[in-house]
N, C-alpha and C positions, 0 to 999 in steps of 0.2 A: 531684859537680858543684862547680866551684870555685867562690868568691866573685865573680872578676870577670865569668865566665860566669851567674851567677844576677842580679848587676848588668846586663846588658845584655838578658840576659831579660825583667827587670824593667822598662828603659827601653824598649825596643822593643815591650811590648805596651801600655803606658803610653799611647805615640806613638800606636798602631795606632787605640786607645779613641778618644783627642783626634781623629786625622783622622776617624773614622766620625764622631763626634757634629755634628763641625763640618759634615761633607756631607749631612750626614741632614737632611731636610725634613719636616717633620709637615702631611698633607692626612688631610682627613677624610674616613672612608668616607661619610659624608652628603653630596648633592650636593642643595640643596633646589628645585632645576628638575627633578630628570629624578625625583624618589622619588616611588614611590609603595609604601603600607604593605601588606603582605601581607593585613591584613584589609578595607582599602579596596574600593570597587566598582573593578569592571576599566573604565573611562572613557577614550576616546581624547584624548591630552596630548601625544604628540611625531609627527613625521613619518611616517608607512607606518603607524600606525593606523587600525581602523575604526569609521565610525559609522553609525548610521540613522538615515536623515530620515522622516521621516513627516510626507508633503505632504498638505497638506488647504487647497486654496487654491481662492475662491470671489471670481468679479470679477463686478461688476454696475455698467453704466454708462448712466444714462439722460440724454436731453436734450430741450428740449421747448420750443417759440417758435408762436409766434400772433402775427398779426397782423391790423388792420382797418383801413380806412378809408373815410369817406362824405363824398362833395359834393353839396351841392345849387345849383343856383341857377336862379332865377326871375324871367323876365321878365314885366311885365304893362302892358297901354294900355285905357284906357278912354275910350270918348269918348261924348258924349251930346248929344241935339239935341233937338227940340221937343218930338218924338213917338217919337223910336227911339235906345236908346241900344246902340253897339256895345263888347263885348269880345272883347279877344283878348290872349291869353296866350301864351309861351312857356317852356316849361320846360325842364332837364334834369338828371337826376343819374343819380348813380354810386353803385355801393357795391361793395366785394371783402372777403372776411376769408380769412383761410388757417391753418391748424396743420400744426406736424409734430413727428413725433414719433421720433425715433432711441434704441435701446432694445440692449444687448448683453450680456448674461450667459454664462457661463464656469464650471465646476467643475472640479476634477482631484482627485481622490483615489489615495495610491499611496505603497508603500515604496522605499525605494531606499539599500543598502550603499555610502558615500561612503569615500573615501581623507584621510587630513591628507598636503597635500601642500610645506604650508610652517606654521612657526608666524611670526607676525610681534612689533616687539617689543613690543607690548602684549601680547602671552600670548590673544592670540586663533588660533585654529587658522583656516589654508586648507583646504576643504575642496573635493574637486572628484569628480565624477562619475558616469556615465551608463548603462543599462541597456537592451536591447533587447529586445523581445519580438514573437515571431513565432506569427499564429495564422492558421490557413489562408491564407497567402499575404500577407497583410496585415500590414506592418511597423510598429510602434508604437516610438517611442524618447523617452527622459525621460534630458534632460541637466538638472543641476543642479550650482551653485558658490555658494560666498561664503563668507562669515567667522561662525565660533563661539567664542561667548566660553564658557570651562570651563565656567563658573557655569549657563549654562542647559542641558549635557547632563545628563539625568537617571541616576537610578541604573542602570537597566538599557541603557543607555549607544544612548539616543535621543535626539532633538530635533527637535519643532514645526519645520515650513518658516519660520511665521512669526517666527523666532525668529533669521532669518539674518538678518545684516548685507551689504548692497551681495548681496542674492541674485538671482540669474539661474537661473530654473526654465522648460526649454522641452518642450514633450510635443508631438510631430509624429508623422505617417501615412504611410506609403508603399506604394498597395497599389489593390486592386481598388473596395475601399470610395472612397480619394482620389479615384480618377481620377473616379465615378461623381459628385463633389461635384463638383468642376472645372466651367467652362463651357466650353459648344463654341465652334468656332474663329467659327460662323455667327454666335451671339449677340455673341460681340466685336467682330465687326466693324458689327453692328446699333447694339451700344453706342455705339460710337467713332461713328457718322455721327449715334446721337443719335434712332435710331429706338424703340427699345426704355429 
């Protein structure tokens, strides 16, 4: 190999070095949003992850008002003479009181596998969705939504209902048992005129 041949060898790979280095961009295999450590719990963190809610939600609403009132009033004359004195009187009063009492309690107890269907940019997970259950004809369904923050999924990669942010939890019936709650078409319309 002649000189000026090993010169241009030399320049040309020289070149080659320089352009790689200069195109080459250093990105880290770490990305510290989407990591998570091999030893870590498996905990739902990005979009098409699962989690379980574990609903245990219990409403009680009571209200309660009284009222009373009384009048009285009284008239009276008397009048008197030598030998006879007459009276007479008129009276009359009123009285009413009333209570009432309005009273509503609620429990739902129930699991349910949700979806992350968005994270937003506070690093809280959307979480959405619903389950149905069918037993002798009688359709049960439990939709639930809202926002989880990382911090409150636990290790075995659950979370308290109460623990949702802006949550929307509905549990409906559709079935033999519903319609039997239901009122008849009779009592509504007894309702509506004010009779019942």
């Amino acid at each position: 190999m002649s000189k000026f041949m090993f010169l241009l060898y030399f320049i040309y790979s020289n070149l080659l070095i320089i352009t790689l280095i200069n195109n080459a961009s250093a990105e880290s295999l770490y990305n510290e949003k989407s990591f998570q450590s091999l030893v870590a719990d498996k905990k739902a963190f990005k979009v098409g992850d699962s989690l379980t809610i574990l609903v245990v939600e219990m409403a009680r609403a009571e209200s309660r008002a009284g009222t009373g009132s009384e009048n009285n009033t009284t008239i009276r004359a008397n009048a008197s003479g030598n030998s006879t004195t007459i009276k007479n009187g008129l009276g009359i009063s009123a009285a009413s009181s009333g209570d009432a009492v309005t009273s509503r309690h609620g429990f739902v107890s129930a699991q349910l596998a949700v979806s992350v269907i968005s994270v937003d940019i506070n690093g809280q997970l959307n979480v959405s969705g619903e389950q149905v259950i069918v037993i002798n004809g009688e359709e049960q369904k439990i939709v639930i939504s809202g926002l989880v923050r990382k911090e409150d999924i636990n290790k075995d990669n659950t979370i308290l209902s109460n623990r949702l942010t802006k949550a929307h939890i509905e549990f409906s019936g559709d079935g033999v048992v519903a319609d039997a709650q239901s009122k008849s078409i009779f009592h509504k319309i007894f309702s509506w005129l004010g009779l019942v």
